[in-house]
C-alpha positions as CSV (number, residue, x, y, z in Angstrom):
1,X,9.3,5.7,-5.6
2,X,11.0,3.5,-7.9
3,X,9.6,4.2,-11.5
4,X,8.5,1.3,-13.9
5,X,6.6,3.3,-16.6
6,X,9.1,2.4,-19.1
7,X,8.4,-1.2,-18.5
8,X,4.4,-0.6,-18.7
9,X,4.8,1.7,-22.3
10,X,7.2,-0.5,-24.0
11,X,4.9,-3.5,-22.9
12,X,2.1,-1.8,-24.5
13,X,3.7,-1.5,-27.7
14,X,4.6,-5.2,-27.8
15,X,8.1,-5.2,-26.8
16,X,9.7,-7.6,-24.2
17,X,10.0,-6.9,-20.8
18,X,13.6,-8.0,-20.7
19,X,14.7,-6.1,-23.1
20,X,13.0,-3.2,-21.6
21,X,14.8,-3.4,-18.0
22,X,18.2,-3.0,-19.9
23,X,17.0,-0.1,-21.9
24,X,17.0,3.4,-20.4
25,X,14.0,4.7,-19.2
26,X,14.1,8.1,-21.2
27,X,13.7,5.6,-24.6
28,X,9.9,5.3,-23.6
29,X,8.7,7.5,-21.2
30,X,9.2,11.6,-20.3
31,X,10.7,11.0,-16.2
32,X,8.7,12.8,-13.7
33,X,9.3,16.2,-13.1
34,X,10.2,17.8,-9.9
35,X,6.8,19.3,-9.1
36,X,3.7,17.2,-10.2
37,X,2.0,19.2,-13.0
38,X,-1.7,20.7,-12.7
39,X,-4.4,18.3,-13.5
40,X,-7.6,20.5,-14.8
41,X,-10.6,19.5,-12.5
42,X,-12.5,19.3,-15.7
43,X,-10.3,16.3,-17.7
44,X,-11.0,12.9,-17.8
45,X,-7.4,12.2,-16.2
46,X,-9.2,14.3,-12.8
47,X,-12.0,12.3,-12.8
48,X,-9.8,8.8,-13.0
49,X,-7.4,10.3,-10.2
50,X,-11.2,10.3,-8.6
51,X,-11.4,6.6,-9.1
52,X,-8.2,5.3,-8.4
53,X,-8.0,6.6,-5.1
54,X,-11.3,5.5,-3.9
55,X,-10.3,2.2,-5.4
56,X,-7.0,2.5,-3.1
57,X,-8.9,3.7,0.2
58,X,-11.3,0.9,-0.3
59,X,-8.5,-1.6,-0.6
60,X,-6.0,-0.2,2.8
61,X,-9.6,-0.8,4.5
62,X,-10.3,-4.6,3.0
63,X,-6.7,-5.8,3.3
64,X,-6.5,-4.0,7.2
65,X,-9.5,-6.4,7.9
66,X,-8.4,-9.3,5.9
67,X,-5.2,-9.2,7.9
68,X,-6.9,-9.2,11.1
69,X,-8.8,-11.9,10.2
70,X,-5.6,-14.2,9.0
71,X,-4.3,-13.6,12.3
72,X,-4.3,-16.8,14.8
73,X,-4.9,-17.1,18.8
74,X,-4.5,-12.9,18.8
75,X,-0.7,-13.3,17.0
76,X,0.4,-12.1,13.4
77,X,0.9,-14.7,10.5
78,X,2.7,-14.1,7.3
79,X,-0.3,-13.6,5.9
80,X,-1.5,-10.9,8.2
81,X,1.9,-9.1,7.4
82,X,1.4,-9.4,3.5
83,X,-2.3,-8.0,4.2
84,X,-0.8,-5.0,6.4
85,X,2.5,-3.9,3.8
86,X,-0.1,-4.2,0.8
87,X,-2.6,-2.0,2.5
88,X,0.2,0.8,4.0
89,X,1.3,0.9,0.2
90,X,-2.6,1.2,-1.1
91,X,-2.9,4.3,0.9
92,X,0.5,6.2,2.0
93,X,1.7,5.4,-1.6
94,X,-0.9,5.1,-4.2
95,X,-3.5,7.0,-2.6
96,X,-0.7,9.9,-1.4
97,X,0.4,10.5,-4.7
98,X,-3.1,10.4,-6.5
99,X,-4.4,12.9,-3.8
100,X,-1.4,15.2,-4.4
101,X,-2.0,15.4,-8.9
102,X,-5.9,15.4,-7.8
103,X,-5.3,18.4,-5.7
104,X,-7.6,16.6,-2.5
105,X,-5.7,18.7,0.4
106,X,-6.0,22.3,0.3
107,X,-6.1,24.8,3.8
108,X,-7.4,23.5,7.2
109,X,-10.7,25.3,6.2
110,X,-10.9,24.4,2.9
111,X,-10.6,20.7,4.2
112,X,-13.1,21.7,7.0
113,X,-15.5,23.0,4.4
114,X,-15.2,19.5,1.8
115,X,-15.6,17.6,4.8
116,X,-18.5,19.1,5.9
117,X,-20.4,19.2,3.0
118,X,-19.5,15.2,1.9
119,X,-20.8,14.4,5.6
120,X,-23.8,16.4,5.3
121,X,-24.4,14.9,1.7
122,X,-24.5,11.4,3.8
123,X,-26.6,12.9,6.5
124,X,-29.1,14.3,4.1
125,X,-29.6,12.5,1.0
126,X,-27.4,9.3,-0.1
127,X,-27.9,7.0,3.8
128,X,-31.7,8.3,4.6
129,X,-32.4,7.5,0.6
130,X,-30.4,4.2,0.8
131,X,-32.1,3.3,3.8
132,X,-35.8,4.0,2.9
133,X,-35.0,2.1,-0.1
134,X,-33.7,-0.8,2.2
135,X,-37.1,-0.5,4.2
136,X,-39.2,-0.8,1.2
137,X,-37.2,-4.2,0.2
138,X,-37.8,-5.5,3.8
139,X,-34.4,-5.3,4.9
140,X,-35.0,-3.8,8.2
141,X,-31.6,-4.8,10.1
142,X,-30.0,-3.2,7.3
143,X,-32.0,0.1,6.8
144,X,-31.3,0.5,11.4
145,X,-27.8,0.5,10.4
146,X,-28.1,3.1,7.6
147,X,-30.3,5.7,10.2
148,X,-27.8,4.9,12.4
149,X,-24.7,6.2,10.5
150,X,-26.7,8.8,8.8
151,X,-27.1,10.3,12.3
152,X,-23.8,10.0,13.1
153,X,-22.9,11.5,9.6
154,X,-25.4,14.6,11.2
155,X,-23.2,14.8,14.1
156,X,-20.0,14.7,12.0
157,X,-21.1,17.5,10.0
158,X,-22.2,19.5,12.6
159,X,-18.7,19.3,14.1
160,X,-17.2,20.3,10.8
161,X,-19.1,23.7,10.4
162,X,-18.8,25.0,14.3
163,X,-14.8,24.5,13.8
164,X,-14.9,26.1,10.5
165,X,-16.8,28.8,11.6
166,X,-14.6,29.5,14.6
167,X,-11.7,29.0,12.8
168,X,-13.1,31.5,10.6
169,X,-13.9,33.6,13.1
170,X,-10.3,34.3,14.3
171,X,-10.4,31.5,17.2
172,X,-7.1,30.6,18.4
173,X,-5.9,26.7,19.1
174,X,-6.9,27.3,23.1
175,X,-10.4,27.5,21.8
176,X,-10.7,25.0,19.0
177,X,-9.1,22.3,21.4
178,X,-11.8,23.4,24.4
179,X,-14.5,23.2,20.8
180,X,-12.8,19.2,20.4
181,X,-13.0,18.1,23.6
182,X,-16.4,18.9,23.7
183,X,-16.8,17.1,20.3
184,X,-15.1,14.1,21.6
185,X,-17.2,13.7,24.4
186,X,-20.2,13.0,21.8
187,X,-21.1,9.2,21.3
188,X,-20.8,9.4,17.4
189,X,-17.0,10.4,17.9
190,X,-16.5,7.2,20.3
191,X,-16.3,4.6,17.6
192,X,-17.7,1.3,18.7
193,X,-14.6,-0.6,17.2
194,X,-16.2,-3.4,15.0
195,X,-14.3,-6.4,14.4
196,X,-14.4,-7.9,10.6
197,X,-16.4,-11.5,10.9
198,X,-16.2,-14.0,8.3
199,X,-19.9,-14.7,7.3
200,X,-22.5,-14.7,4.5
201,X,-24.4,-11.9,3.9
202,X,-27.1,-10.6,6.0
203,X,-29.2,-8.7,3.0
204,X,-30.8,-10.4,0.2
205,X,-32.2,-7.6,-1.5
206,X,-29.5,-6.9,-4.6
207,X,-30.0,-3.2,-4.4
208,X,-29.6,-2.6,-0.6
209,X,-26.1,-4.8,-1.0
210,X,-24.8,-2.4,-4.0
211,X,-26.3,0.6,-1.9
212,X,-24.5,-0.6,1.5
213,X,-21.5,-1.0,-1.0
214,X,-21.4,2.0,-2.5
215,X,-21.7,3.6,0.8
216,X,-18.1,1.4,2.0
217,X,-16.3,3.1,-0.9
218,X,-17.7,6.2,0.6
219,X,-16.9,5.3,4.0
220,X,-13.2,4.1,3.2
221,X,-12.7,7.3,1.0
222,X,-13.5,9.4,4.5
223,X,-11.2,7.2,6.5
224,X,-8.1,8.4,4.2
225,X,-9.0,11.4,3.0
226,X,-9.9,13.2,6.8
227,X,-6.0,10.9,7.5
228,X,-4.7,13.4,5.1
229,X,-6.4,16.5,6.2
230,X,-5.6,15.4,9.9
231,X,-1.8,15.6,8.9
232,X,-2.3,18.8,7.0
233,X,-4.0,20.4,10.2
234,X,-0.9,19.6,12.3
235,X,1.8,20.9,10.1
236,X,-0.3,24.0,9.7
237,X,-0.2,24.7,13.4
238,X,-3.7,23.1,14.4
239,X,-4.0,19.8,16.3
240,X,-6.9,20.0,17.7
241,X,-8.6,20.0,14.4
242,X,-6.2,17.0,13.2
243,X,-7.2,15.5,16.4
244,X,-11.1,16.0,15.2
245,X,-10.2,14.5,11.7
246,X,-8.2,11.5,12.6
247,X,-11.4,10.7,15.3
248,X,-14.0,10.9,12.4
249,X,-11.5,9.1,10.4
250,X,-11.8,6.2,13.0
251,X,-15.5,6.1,13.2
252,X,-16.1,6.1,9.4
253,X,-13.4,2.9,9.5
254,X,-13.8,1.0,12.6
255,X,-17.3,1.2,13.1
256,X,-19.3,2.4,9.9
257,X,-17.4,0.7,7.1
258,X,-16.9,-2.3,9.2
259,X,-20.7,-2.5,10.5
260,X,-21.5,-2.5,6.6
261,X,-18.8,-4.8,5.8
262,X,-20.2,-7.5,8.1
263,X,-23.0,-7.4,7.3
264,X,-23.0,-7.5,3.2
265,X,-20.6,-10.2,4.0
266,X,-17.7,-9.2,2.9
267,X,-15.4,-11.1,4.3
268,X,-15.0,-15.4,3.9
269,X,-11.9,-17.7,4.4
270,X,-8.6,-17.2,4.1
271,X,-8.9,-18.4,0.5
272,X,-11.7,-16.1,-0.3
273,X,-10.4,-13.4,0.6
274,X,-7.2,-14.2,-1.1
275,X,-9.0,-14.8,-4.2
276,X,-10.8,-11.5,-3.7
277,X,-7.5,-9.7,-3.8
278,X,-5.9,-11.4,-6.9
279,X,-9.1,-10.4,-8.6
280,X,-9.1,-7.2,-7.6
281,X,-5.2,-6.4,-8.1
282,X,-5.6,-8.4,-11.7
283,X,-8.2,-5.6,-12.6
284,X,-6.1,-2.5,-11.4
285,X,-3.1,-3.7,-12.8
286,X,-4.7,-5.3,-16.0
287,X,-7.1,-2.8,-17.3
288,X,-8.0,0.2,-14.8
289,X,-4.4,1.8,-14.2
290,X,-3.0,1.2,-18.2
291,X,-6.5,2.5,-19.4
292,X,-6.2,5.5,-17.0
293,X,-2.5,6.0,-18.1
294,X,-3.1,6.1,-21.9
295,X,-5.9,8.6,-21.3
296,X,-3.1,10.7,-19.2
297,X,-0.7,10.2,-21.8
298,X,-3.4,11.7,-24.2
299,X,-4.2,14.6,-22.5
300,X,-0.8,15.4,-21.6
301,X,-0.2,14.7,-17.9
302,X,2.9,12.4,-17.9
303,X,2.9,12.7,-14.2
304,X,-0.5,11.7,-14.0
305,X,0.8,9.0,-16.9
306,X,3.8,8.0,-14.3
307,X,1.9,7.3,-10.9
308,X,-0.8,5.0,-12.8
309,X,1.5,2.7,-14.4
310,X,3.7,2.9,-11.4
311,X,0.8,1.3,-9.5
312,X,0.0,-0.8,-12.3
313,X,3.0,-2.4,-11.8
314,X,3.2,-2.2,-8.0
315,X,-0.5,-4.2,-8.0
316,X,0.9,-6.5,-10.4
317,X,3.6,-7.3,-7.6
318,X,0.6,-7.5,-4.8
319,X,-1.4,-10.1,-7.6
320,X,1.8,-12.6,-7.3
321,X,2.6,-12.3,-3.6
322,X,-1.5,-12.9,-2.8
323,X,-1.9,-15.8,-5.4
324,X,1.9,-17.2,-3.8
325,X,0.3,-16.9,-0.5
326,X,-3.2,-19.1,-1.6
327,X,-0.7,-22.0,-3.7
328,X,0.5,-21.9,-0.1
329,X,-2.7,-22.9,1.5
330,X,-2.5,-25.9,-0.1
């Protein structure tokens, strides 16, 4: 990755950007060493890394569906192809190299056991609260979707803790894929691929939006992080349980966050949606990423410092190409 932290550091202390491409990058910021150092689970900078990649997961998902739904007739548009290269950068970049200082990937059953206990969380507590809440509000086509996915979420889990226990067990990859194929028989492991729709919202009550909301971030934050275990599980010698992450993965995409997408609304015209992205690039770029940077910077992770203002400026980049693209609308 090409590094523009000098630019963002020199910019910060008032100096011009043209004079900072032709100075060297050593005159403002430390360069990245070869191994990313340690960021202490208990520092702010942790916490941000937190942020920022749920921020990044959410986005891949939103610009994968605001792609789709620039598309015309069934064929790509230049527009779809900005919305795809902006969302493969969101996630194999920025969200890659936030998971990596964060620490998100550890062994398959370390990844087994996070999953499990974030799906179980859903199961549980945050989708049956969110939806009783929703009921009380009168918002009963949007508290059958939340039972919904909290049952699935139930399945999920369940899934989760009978591989980890095998796995823990001694089973061998003859057994977990026999385990999987049973798992993938299972209707919450068939996603019901949901396509984005451009509508108004179907809730009215405020709280049930933000609650269906927070639950996308959650949603979108599954889709990448069970990506990465997925690819984890393969290098370390087991595919069947990649194979069982990357089908959660699709489910908690393709039919949960899109389900909730459509029907908070989400998605509007070409132009919406376009101005939905400037805004939300012009925040990351403007104020969340430096902010997170100079906290970094404080606490002494100039790694940490590096990959924020390096997406600083890499959101700064998506913020022209999506406000060229609506100037082109006309």
């Amino acid at each position: 990755m090409q590094s523009h932290a000098r630019i963002w550091t020199g910019l910060a202390l008032g100096v011009s950007a043209a004079v900072l491409i032709s100075t060297p990058a050593m005159a403002f910021a430390a360069p990245r060493s070869k191994a990313p150092a340690p960021v202490s689970t208990t520092s702010q900078t942790h916490a941000n890394l937190s942020t920022a990649m749920h921020g990044e997961a959410f986005a891949y998902a939103q610009y994968t569906a605001f792609g789709e739904l620039a598309q015309t007739k069934g064929k790509s548009s230049s527009l779809t192809k900005l919305y795809t290269n902006t969302a493969a950068i969101e996630l194999g970049e920025h969200f890659a190299e936030e998971a990596a200082l964060y620490g998100l990937v550890g062994t398959t059953a370390q990844n087994l056991k996070n999953a499990g206990d974030g799906e179980t969380y859903e199961n549980t507590s945050m989708y049956p609260g969110y939806a009783k809440a929703a009921e009380a509000a009168g918002e009963l086509e949007a508290a059958d979707l939340l039972w919904e996915i909290s049952s699935d979420e139930g399945y999920h889990a369940a899934n989760y803790a009978a591989i980890l226990a095998a796995l823990n067990g001694g089973a061998k990859e003859p057994q977990l894929k026999a385990m999987v194929n049973g798992f993938l028989k299972q209707n919450a492991l068939m996603p019901d691929i949901t396509a984005p729709v451009a509508g108004p919202s179907q809730v009215a009550d405020p709280t049930t939006r933000d609650n269906i909301l927070a639950a996308m971030h959650g949603e979108a934050f599954a889709y990448a992080s069970y990506s990465a275990y997925a690819d984890a599980a393969q290098k370390a010698g087991y595919p069947s349980i990649a194979t069982l992450f990357r089908a959660t993965a699709k489910v908690e995409f393709y039919e949960h966050w899109r389900e909730e997408a459509n029907m908070v609304g989400l998605f509007g015209s070409a132009a919406d949606n376009l101005w939905t992205s400037i805004t939300g690039e012009n925040y990351e770029t403007t104020i969340m990423y430096p902010g997170f940077a100079a906290t970094a910077r404080a606490e002494g992770y100039l790694n940490a410092e590096e990959v924020f203002l390096d997406a600083a400026w890499d959101e700064a980049g998506h913020k022209a190409a999506f406000t060229k693209a609506l100037n082109a609308l006309g």
